[in-house]
C-alpha positions as CSV (number, residue, x, y, z in Angstrom):
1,X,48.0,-181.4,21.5
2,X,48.4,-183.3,25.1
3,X,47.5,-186.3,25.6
4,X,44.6,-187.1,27.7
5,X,45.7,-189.6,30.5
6,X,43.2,-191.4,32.3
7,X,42.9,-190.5,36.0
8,X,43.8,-193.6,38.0
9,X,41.8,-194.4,41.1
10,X,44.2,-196.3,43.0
11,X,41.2,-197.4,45.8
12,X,39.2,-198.1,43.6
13,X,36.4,-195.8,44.7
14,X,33.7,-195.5,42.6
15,X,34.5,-198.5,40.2
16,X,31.9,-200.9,39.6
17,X,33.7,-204.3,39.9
18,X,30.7,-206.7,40.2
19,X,27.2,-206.9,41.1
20,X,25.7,-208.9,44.1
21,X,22.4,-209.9,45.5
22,X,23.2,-209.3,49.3
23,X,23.8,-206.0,50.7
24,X,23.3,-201.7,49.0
25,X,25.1,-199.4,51.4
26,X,23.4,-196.5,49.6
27,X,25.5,-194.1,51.1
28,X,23.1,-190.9,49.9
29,X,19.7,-191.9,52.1
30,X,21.6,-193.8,54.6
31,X,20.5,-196.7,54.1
32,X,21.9,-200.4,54.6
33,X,19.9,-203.3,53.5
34,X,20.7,-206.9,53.5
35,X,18.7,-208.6,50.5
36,X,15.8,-206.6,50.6
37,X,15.9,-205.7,54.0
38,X,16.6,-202.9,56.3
39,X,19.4,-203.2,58.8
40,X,17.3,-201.3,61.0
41,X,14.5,-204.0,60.7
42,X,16.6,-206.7,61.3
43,X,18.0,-205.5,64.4
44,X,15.1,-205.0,66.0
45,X,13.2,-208.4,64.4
46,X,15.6,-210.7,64.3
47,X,18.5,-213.1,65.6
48,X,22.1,-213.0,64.2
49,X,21.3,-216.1,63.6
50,X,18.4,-215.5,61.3
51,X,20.4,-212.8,59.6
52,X,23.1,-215.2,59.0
53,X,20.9,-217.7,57.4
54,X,19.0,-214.7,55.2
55,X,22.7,-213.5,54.3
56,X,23.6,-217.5,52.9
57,X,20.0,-218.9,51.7
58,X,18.5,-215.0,50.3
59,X,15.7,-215.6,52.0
60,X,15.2,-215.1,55.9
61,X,13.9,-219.0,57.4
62,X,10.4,-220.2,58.7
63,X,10.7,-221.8,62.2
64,X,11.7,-225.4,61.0
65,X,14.4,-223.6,59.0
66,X,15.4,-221.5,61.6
67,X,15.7,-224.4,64.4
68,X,17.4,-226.3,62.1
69,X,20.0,-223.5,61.2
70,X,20.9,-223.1,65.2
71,X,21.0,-226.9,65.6
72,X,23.5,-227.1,62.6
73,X,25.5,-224.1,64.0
74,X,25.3,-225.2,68.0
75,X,26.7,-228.9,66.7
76,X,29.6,-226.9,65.1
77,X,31.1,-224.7,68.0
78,X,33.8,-227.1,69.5
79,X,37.1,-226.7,68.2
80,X,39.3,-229.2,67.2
81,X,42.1,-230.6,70.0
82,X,44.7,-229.6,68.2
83,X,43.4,-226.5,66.8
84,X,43.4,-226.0,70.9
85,X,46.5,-227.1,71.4
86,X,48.0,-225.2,69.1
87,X,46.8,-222.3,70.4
88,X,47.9,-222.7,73.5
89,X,51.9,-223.2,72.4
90,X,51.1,-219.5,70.7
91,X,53.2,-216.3,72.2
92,X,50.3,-214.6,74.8
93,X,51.3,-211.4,73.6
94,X,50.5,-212.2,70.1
95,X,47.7,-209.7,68.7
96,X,44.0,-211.1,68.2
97,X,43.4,-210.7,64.8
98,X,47.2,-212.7,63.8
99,X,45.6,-215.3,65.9
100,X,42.2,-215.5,64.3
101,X,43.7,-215.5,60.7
102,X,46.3,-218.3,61.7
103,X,43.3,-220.4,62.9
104,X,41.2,-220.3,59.7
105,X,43.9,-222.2,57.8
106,X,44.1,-224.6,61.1
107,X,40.6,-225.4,60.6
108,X,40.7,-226.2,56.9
109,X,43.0,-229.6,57.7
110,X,39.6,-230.7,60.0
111,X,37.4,-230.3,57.7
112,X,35.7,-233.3,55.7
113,X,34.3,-231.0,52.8
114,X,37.7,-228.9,51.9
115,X,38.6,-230.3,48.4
116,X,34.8,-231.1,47.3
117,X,34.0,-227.6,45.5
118,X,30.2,-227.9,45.0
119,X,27.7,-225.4,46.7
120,X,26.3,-227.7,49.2
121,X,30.0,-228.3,50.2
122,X,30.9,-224.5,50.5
123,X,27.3,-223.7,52.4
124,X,28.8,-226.5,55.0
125,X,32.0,-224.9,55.8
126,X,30.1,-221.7,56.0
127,X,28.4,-222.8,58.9
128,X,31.3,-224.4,60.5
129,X,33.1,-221.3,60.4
130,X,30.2,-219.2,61.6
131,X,29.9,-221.5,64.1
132,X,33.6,-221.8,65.7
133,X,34.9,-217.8,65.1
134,X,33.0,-217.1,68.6
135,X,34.7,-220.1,69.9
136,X,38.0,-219.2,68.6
137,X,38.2,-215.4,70.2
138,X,36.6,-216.5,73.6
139,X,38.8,-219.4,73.8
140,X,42.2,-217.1,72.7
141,X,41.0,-214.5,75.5
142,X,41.0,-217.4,78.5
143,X,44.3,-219.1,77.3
144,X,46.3,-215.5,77.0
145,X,45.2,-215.4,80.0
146,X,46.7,-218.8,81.7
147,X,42.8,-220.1,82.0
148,X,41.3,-223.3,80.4
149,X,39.1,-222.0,77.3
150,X,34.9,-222.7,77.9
151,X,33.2,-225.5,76.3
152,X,30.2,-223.8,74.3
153,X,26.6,-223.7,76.0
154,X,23.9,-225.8,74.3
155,X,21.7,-223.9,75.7
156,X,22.5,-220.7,74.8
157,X,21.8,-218.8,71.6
158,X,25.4,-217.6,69.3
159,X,25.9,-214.1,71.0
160,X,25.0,-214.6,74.9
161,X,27.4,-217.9,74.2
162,X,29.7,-215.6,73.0
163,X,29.7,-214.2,76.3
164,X,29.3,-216.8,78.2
165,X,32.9,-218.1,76.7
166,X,34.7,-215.4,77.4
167,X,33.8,-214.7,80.8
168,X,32.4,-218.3,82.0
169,X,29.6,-216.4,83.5
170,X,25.9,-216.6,82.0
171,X,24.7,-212.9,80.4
172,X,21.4,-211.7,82.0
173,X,19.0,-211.0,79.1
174,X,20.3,-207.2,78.0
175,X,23.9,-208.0,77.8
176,X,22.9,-211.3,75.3
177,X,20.0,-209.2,73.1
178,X,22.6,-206.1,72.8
179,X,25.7,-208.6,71.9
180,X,23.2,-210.3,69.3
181,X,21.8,-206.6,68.0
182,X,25.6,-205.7,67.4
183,X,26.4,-208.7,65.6
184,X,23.7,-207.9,63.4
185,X,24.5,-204.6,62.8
186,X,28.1,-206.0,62.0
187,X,27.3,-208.8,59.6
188,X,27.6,-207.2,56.4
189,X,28.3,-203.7,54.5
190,X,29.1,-205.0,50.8
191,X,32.5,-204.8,49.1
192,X,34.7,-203.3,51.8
193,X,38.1,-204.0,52.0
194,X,37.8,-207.3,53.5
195,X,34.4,-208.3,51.8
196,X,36.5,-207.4,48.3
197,X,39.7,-209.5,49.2
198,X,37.7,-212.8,50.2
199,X,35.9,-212.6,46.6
200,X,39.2,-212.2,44.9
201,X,40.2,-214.7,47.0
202,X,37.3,-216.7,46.0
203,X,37.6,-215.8,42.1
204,X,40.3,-218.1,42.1
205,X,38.7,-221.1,43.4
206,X,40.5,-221.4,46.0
207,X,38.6,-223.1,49.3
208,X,36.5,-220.6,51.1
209,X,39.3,-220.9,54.1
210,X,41.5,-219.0,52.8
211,X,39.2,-216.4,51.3
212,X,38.4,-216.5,54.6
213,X,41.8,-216.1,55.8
214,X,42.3,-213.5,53.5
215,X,39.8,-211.3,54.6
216,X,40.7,-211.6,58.3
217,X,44.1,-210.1,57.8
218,X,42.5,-207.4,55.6
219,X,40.4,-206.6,58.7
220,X,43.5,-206.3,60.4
221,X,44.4,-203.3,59.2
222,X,44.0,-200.2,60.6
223,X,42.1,-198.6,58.2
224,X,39.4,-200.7,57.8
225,X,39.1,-202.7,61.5
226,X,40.9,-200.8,64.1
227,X,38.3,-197.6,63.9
228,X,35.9,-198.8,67.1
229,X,39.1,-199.9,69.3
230,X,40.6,-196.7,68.6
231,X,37.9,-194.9,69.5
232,X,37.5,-196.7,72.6
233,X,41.8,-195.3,73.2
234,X,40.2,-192.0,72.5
235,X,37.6,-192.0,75.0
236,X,40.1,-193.2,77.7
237,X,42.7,-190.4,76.6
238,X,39.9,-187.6,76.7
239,X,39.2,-189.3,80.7
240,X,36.4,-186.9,81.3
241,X,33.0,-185.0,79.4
242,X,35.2,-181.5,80.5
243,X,38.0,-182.1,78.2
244,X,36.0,-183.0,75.3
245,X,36.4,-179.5,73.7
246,X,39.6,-179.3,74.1
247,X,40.7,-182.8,72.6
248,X,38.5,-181.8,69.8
249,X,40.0,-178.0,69.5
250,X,43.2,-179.7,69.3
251,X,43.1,-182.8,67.2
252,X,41.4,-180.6,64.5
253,X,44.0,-177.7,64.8
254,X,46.7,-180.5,64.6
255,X,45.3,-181.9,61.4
256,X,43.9,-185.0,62.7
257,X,40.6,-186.8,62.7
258,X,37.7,-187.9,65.2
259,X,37.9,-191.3,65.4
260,X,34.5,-192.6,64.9
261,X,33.0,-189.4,62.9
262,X,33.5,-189.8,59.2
263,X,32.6,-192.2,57.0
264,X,34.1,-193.4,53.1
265,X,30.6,-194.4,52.0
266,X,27.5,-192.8,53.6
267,X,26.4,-188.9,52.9
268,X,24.1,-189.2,56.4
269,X,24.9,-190.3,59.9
270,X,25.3,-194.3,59.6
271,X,22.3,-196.0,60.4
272,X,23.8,-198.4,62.5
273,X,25.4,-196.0,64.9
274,X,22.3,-194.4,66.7
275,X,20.9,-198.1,67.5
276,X,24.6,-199.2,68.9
277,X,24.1,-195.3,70.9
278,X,21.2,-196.0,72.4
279,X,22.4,-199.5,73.6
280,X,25.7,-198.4,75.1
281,X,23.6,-195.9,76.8
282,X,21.0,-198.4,79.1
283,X,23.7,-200.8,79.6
284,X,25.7,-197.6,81.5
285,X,22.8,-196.5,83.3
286,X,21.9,-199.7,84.1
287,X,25.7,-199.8,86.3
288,X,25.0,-196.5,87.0
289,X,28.5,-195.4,85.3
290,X,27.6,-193.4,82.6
291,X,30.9,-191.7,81.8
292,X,31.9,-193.1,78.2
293,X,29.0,-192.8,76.8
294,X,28.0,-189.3,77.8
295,X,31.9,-188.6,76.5
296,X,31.0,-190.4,73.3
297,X,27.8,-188.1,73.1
298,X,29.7,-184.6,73.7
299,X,32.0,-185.7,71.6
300,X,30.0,-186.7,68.8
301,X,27.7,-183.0,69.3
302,X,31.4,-180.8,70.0
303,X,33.0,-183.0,66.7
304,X,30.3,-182.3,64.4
305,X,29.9,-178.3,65.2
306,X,33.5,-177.3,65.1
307,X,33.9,-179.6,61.4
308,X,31.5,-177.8,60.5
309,X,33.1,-174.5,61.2
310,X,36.6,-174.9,60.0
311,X,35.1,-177.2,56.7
312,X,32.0,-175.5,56.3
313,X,30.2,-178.8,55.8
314,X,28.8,-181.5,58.0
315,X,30.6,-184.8,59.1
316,X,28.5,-187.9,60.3
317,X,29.1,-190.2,63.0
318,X,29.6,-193.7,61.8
319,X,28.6,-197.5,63.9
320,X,32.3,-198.1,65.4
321,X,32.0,-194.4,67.3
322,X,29.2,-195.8,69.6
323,X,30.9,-199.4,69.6
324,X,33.6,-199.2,71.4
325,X,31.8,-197.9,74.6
326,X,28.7,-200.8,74.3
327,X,31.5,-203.3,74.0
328,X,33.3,-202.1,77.2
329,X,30.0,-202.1,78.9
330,X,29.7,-205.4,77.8
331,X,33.1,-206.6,79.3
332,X,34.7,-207.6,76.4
333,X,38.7,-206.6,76.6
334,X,39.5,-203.3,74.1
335,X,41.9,-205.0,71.9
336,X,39.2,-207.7,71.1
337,X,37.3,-205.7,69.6
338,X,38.3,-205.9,66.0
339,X,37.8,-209.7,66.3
340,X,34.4,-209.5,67.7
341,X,34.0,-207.1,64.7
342,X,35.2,-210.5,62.6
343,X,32.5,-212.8,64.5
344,X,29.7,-210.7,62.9
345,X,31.3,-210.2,59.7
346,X,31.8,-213.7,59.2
347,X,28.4,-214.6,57.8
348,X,28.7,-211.6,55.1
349,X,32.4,-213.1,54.1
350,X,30.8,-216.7,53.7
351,X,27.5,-215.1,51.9
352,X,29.8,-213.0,49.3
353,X,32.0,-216.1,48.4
354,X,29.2,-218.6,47.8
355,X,27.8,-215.4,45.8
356,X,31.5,-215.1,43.4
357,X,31.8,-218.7,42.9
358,X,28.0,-220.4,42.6
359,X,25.9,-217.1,41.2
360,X,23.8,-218.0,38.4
361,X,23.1,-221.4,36.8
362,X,26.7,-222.3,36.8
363,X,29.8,-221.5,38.8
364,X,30.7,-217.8,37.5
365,X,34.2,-218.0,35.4
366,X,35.7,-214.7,36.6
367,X,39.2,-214.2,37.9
368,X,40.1,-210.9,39.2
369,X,43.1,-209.6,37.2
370,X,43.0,-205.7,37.9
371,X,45.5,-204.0,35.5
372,X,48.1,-201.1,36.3
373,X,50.6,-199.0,34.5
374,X,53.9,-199.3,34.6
375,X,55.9,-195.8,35.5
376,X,59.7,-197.3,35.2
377,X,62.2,-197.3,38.2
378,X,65.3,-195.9,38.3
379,X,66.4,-196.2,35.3
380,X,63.2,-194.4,33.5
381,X,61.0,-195.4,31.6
382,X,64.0,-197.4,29.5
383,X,64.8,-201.1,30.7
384,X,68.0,-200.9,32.7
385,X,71.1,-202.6,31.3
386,X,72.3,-205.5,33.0
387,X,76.0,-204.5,35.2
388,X,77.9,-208.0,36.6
389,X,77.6,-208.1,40.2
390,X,81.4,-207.4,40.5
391,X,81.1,-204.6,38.3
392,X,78.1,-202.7,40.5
């Protein structure tokens, strides 16, 4: 009789490698809650900044808390001189996210509370962190660009500052609620890719910088946080709502995918991506250029019929599809748009490794140590004999 091998699942979809008080992505319903509560409710209640708190403290903040929160995260923005400084010896055509990760590390040496492991101390860097990712985009964006980086607004909440940073012009009221709605929608989604490699990180005890770190580069990839400025490449390569069929008649006959239609987790349309829709859609009316969102739109109606007559099943449209257009409308350069992906995300990173190292009454004693199975090299499944170099 054969033996029964196991099947191995090599992306480790569908195993169960933890459990964790912050975020279901419950993928059947369409549903994404952050400790309790509906993405959907969030982003129509409350401030990232709320949401960040909620995501570290599990519980969302009265006022006191809440003023307190921004006034801990407003005194944190600056960067460091040389942090500064070093950016601005770095190549101007070095990419974004290889920029971002290369700071996290840079902030670490500034930091009072890196070697002291307790909660309290991680919760600190948290904020820090939080705090300066903004400041660390907007202020690679200006030097690229030969101009002096923007000293943070006091009076300006995290997402218009945002903004405000990267442009040195003040949002008007839409532009700063959108930017804040999207970094809520952003801040969390459970153990993807780069959630899962700064809690391995984290497993190890190693300083929540370079889980941090860590889970920047894995956002780096293309598989995981490239999806909403590819889509935006889409939309300029389609130019026009009349060539939507065909682009779609063709990637599909080609084998391809629709960027932004698709998703490795939910069963529904994601709930995120209507709410990004219907901003992208007033901030182009509002300039009275509608022409990548209505794009977006077609696309999003043509995509989903003709899957569903060459699969015979329905695809869903998933939050970076509707992102790349509000981002553009929001003036923020295509290939940023990964990093301001990373601003959001930021808070969930920090929230999932206070979660792997302080859960429970005592810091949890798990390292990740995944196992594989060895299928030989070249020489089989046998060890290979040893030949002298001169005899090779």
């Amino acid at each position: 009789m054969e033996e029964c091998k196991p099947v191995l699942n090599t992306g480790l979809r569908g195993v169960v490698i933890a459990d964790t008080r912050i975020c279901e992505v419950d993928g059947a319903n369409g549903r994404l809650i952050y400790r309790g509560y509906l993405v959907q409710d969030l982003a129509e209640n409350a401030s990232f900044e709320e949401v960040a708190f909620l995501l570290l403290y599990e519980k969302l903040p009265d006022n006191a808390e809440l003023e307190e929160f921004k006034r801990r995260l407003l005194a944190e923005r600056q960067l460091p001189p040389a942090v500064i400084e070093v950016l601005k010896n770095c190549p101007k055509d070095a990419l974004p996210m290889d920029i971002l990760q290369a700071a996290v590390p840079l902030l670490a040496h500034h930091d009072p509370d890196k070697k002291d492991q307790s909660m309290e101390a991680v919760l600190r860097m948290s904020i820090r962190l939080i705090a300066k990712f903004a400041t660390i985009i907007a202020a690679w964006d200006r030097i690229r660009n030969g101009k002096e980086p923007v000293a943070p607004s006091a009076d300006l909440d995290h997402a218009a500052n945002f903004l405000y940073m990267l442009s040195g012009k003040i949002p008007d009221k839409d532009m700063g609620r959108f930017m804040d709605k999207a970094l809520v929608l952003h801040a969390e989604h459970s153990f993807n890719a780069s959630t899962f490699a700064a809690r391995e990180v984290a497993s190890t005890r190693a300083h929540i910088y370079a889980s941090v770190a860590a889970a920047v580069g894995s956002l780096s990839g293309d598989l995981h946080g490239g999806a909403n400025t590819r889509v935006m490449e889409m939309l300029f390569k389609i130019g026009s709502v009349d060539k939507v069929k065909d682009y779609v008649k063709q990637e599909f006959d080609a084998g391809r995918v629709i960027f932004g239609l698709g998703h490795a987790v939910y069963d529904t349309d994601d709930p995120r991506a209507h709410i990004v829709a219907s901003m992208s859609k007033v901030l182009e009316e509002r300039s009275g250029k509608t022409k990548w969102y209505e794009i977006s739109a077609n696309l999003e109606k043509t995509g989903k019929e003709e899957f569903k007559k060459l699969k015979g099943k329905d695809i869903y449209v998933n939050v970076d599809f509707y992102s790349g257009s509000l981002y553009n409308s929001l003036g923020i350069p295509v290939d940023l748009f990964t990093p301001v992906f990373a601003i959001s995300r930021i808070a969930g990173w920090c929230a999932h490794v206070v979660e792997e190292q302080f859960a429970g009454a005592a810091p949890k004693p798990t390292l990740y140590r995944p196992e594989s199975e060895y299928i030989g090299d070249y020489c089989g499944p046998d060890v290979c004999e040893f030949t002298p170099i001169d005899e090779r």
